[in-house]
C-alpha positions in Angstrom: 8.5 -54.1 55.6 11.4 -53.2 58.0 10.1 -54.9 60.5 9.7 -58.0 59.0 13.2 -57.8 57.3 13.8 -57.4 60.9 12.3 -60.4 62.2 13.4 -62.7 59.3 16.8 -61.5 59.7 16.8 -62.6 63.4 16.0 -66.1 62.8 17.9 -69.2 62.9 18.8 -70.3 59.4 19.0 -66.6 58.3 22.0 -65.4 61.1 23.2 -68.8 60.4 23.8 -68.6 56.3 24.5 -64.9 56.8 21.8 -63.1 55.4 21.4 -59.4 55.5 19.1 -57.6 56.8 19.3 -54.7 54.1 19.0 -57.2 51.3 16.0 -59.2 52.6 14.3 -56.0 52.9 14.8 -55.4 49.3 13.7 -58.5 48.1 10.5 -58.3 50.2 10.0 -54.8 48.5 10.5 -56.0 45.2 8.0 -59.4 46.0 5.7 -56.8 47.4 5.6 -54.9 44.1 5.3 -57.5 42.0 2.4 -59.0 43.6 0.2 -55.8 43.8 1.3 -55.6 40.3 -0.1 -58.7 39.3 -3.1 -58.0 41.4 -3.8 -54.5 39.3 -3.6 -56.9 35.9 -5.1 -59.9 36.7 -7.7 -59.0 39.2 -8.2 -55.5 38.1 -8.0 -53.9 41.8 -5.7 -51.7 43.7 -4.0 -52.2 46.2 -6.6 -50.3 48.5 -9.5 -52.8 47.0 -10.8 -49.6 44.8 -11.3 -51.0 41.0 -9.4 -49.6 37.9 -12.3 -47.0 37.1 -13.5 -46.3 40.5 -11.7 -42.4 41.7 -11.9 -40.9 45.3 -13.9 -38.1 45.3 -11.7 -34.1 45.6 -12.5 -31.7 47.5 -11.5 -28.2 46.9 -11.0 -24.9 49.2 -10.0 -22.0 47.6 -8.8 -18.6 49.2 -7.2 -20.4 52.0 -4.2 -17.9 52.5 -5.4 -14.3 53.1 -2.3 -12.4 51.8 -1.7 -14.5 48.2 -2.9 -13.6 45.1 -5.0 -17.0 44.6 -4.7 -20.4 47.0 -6.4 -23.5 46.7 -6.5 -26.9 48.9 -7.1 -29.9 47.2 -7.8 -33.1 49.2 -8.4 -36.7 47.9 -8.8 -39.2 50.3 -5.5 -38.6 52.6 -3.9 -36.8 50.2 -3.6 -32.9 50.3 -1.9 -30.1 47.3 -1.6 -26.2 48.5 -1.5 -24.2 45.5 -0.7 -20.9 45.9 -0.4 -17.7 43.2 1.8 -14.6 44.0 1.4 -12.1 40.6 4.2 -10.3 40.0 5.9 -7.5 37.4 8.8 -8.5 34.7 11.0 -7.3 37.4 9.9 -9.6 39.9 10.8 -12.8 37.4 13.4 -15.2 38.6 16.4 -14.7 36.7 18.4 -18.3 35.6 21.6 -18.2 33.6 21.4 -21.0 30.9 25.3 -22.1 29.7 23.5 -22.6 25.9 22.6 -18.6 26.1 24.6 -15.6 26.4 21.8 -13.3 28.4 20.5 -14.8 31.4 16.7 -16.1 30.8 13.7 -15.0 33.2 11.4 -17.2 34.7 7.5 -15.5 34.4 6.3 -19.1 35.7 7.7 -21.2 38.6 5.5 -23.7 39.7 7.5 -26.2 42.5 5.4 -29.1 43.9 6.9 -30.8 47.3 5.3 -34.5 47.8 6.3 -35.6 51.8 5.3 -39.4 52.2 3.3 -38.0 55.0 0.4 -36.4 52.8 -0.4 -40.2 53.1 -1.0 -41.9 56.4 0.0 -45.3 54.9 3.9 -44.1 53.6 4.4 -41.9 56.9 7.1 -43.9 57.9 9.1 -43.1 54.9 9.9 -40.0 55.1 11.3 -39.0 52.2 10.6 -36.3 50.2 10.6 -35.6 46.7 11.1 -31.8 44.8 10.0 -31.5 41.5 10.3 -28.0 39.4 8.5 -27.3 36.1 9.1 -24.2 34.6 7.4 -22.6 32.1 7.9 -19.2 30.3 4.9 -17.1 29.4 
């Protein structure tokens, strides 16, 4: 998409009405999105020609770390999860101060997922990466 914001911005008409390169790049993003949309609705395909129904298959390694509790692998197509388990006693809880409370609250359950743009081949040239926490008491 860069590239081609690159190359449109370069032209002619485009350096001559003064059109930048950040905002042609958006605009391509956004016509990009909207089209593969339209595609998923209309046509009932992805964008990688699989149908609405049709899922990659998953494969899954378990005990891949030797010194955790429990570790999985899960791969789909280019796509890869570590999931690893670490038990613990009360003490070893994660302790988070909450301003609603007046004692601080433990945390039994901390699950953190990381998604890189590079557990796909196709978004590796984003990189940008993307925390999420759930947390759940037990």
């Amino acid at each position: 998409m860069a590239r081609s914001a690159k190359h449109i911005s370069s032209d002619e008409v485009a350096q001559k009405e003064g059109w930048d390169e950040a905002v042609i790049s958006n605009v391509l993003g956004k016509y990009k999105k909207k089209i593969v949309r339209e595609q998923i609705i209309n046509e009932g395909v992805r964008a990688d020609g699989r149908g609405l129904e049709e899922v990659r298959p998953i494969s899954i390694e378990t005990n891949v770390l030797p010194n955790a509790h429990g570790s999985c692998l899960f791969t789909r197509g280019q796509t890869q999860a570590l999931v690893v388990a670490t038990l613990g006693t009360d003490s070893d809880a994660q302790m988070c101060d909450i301003l609603t409370e007046k004692a601080p609250w433990l945390r039994n359950l901390c699950l953190t997922t990381t998604s890189q743009a590079l557990a796909s081949a196709k978004q590796a040239h984003l990189k940008l990466q993307a925390d999420v926490s759930l947390d759940m008491a037990i």
